[in-house]
C-alpha positions as CSV (number, residue, x, y, z in Angstrom):
1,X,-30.8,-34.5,32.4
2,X,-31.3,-36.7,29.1
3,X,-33.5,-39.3,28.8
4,X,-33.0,-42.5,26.7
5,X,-34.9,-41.4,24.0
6,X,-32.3,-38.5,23.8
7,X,-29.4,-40.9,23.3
8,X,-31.1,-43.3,21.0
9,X,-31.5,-39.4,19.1
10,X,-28.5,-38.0,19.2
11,X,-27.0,-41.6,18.1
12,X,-29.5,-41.5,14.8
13,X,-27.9,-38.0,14.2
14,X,-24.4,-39.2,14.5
15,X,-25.1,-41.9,12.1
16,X,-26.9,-40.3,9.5
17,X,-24.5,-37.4,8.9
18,X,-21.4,-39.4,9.9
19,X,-20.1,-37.5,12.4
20,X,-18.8,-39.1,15.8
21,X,-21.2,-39.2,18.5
22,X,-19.1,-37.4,20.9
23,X,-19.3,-34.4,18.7
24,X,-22.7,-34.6,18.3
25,X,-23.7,-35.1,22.1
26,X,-21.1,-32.3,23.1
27,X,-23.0,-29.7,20.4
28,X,-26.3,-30.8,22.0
29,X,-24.8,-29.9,25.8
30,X,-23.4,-26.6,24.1
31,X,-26.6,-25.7,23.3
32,X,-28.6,-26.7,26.3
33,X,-26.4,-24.7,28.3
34,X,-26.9,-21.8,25.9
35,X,-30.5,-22.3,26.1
36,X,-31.3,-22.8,29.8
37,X,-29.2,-19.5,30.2
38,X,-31.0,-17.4,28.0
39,X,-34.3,-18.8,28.4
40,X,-37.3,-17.4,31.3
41,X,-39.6,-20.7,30.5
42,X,-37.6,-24.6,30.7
43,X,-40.0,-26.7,30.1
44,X,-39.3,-27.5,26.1
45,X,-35.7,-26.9,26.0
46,X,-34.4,-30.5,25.3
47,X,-36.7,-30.4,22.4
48,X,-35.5,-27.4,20.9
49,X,-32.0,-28.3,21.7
50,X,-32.4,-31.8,19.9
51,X,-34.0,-29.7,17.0
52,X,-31.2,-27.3,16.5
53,X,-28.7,-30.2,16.4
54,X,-30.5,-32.1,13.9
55,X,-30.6,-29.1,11.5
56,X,-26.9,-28.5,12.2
57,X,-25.6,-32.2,11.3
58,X,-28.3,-31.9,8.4
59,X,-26.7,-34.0,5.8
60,X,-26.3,-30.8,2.8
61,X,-27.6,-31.7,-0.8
62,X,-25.5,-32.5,-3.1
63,X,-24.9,-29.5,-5.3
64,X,-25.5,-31.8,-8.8
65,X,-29.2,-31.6,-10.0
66,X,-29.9,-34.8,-11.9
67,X,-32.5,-34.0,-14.8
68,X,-35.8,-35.8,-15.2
69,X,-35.5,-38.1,-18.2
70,X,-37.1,-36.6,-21.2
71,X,-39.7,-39.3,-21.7
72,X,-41.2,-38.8,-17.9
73,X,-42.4,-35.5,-18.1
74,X,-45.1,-35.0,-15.0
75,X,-48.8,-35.1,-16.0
76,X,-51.3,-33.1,-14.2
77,X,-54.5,-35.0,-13.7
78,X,-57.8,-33.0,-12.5
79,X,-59.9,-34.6,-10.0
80,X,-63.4,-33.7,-9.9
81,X,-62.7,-31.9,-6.8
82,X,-60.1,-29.6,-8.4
83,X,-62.7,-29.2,-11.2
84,X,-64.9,-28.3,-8.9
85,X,-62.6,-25.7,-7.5
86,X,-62.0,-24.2,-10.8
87,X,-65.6,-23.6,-12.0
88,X,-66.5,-22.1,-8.0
């Protein structure tokens, strides 16, 4: 049983990795079923379901690495608490 919040989910999902929402609501019943079988305790099920789709329609990184500009190199600044954390 899927509450509203599921759909309003599973539509984000389809959306952000642009793939249909049929296929995204029919991996997420694939996996409950999977679950619920193999599972002794029910009671977060959904939420793992709804996790494992959202890592499978994950939108992958694209595979070029843009380099920082040479003139904005990253400064590190001390606090006084990391100072502190140095000298103890």
């Amino acid at each position: 049983m899927r509450s509203g919040l599921d759909d309003v989910i599973l539509s984000e999902i389809a959306v952000q990795s642009e793939v249909s929402l049929e296929e995204v609501q029919q991996h997420y019943q694939s996996l409950l079923a999977d679950l619920h079988h193999e599972a002794r305790i029910h009671d977060f099920i959904p939420l793992l379901a709804m996790k494992q789709v959202r890592q499978h329609f994950r939108p992958k990184p694209s595979a070029a690495v843009q380099p920082q500009p040479a003139g904005r190199q990253a400064v590190l600044r001390r606090t006084p608490q990391m100072a502190y954390a140095l000298i103890g």
